[in-house]
C-alpha positions in Angstrom: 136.1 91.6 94.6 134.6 94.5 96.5 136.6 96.6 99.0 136.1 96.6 102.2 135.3 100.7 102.0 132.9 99.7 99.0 131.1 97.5 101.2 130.8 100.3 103.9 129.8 102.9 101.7 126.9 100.6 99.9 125.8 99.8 103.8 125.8 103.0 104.2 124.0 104.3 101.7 120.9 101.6 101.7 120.9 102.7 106.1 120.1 106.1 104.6 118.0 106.0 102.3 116.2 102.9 104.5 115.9 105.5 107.0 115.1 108.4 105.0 111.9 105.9 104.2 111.2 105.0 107.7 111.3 108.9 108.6 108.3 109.4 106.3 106.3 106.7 107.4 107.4 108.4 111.1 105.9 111.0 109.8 102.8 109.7 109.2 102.7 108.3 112.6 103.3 111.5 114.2 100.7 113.0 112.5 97.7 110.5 113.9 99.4 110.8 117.6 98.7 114.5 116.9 94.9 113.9 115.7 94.3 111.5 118.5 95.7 113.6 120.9 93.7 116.7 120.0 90.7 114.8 119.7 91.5 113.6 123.8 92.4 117.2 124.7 96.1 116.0 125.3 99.6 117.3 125.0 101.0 115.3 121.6 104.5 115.3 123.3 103.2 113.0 125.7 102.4 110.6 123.2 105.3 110.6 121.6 107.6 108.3 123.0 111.7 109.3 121.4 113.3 106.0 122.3 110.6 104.4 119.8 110.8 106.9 117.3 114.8 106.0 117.9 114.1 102.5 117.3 112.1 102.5 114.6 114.8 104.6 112.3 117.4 101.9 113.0 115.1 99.1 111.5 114.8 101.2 108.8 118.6 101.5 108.7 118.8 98.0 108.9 116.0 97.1 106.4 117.6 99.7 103.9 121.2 98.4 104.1 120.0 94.5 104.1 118.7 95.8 100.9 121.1 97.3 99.8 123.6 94.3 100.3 120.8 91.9 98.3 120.6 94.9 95.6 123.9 94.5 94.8 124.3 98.5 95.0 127.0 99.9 93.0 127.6 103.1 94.9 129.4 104.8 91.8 126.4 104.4 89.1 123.5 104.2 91.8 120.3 105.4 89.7 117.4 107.2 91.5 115.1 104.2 90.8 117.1 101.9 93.4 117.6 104.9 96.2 113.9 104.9 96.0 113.7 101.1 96.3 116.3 101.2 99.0 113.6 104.5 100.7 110.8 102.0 100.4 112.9 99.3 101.7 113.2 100.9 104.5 109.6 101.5 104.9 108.1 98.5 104.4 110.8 96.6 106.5 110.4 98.4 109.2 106.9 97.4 109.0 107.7 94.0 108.6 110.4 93.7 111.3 108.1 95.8 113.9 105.4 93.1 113.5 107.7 90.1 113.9 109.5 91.7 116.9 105.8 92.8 118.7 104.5 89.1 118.1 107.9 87.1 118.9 107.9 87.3 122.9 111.4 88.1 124.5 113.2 85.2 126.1 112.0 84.7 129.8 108.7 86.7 129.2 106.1 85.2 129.2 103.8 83.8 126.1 101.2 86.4 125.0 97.9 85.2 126.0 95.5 85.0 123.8 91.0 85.4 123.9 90.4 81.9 121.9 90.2 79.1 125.0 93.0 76.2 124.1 91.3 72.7 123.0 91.4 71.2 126.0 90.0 73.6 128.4 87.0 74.0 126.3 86.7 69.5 126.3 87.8 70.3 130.3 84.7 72.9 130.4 82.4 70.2 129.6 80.0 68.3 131.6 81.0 64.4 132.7 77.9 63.8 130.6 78.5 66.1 127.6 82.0 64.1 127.4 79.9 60.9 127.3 77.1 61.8 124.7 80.3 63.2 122.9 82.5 60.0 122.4 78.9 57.8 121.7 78.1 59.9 118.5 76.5 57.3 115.8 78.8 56.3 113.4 77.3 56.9 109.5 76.6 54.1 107.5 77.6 53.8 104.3 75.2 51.4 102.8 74.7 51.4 99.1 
């Protein structure tokens, strides 16, 4: 059985190294903000928004040390190969968790709307005698 400072140090190091891969997809990020904000004549630093850049390194902490715990990480013969997979951990689990938290709304906020009309305001959009011709349709026979 693991020690309770094994278990920190393995958290540890997969939040690193999760955030280490975050940083570089950051990075990237930080790079287009800086193209788009040329391209609109516009001062990148007021694009750039810290508390999200803030954010988005702890999911990558969190991604890489979720991965780190699943890996089964032993911190005293830790090869290259898996701090890399805990890096890209971090990278694409950001990604991942960023997309569920953006389409999950926050309890007591309201449901994102959406462009495509529900089912039954586009039947409710119809004329009384649409809805009629509608439920009369012909019925195919089958005769052989």
């Amino acid at each position: 059985m693991a020690s309770a400072l094994s278990w920190i140090q393995v958290i540890f190091l997969g939040g690193i190294a999760g955030a280490l891969g975050q940083a570089a997809r950051t990075i990237v990020g930080i790079k287009k903000v800086n193209d788009q904000a040329v391209a609109a004549h516009a001062d990148p630093q007021d694009l750039i928004v810290a508390s999200r850049l803030f954010i988005s390194l702890t999911i990558g902490f969190v991604a890489g040390a979720l991965a780190a715990l699943a890996m089964d990480v032993n911190v005293d013969a830790i090869a290259m190969a898996q701090i890399l997979g805990l890096a890209g951990a971090g990278y694409a689990g950001a990604d991942f968790i960023e997309g569920f938290i953006n389409k999950t709304p926050l309890a007591g906020s309201p449901p994102a709307k959406s462009n495509t009309p529900a089912p039954d305001a586009e039947a409710s959009a119809k004329s009384p005698e649409a809805k009629a011709s509608a439920a009369q349709t012909p019925q195919d026979d089958h005769q052989g």
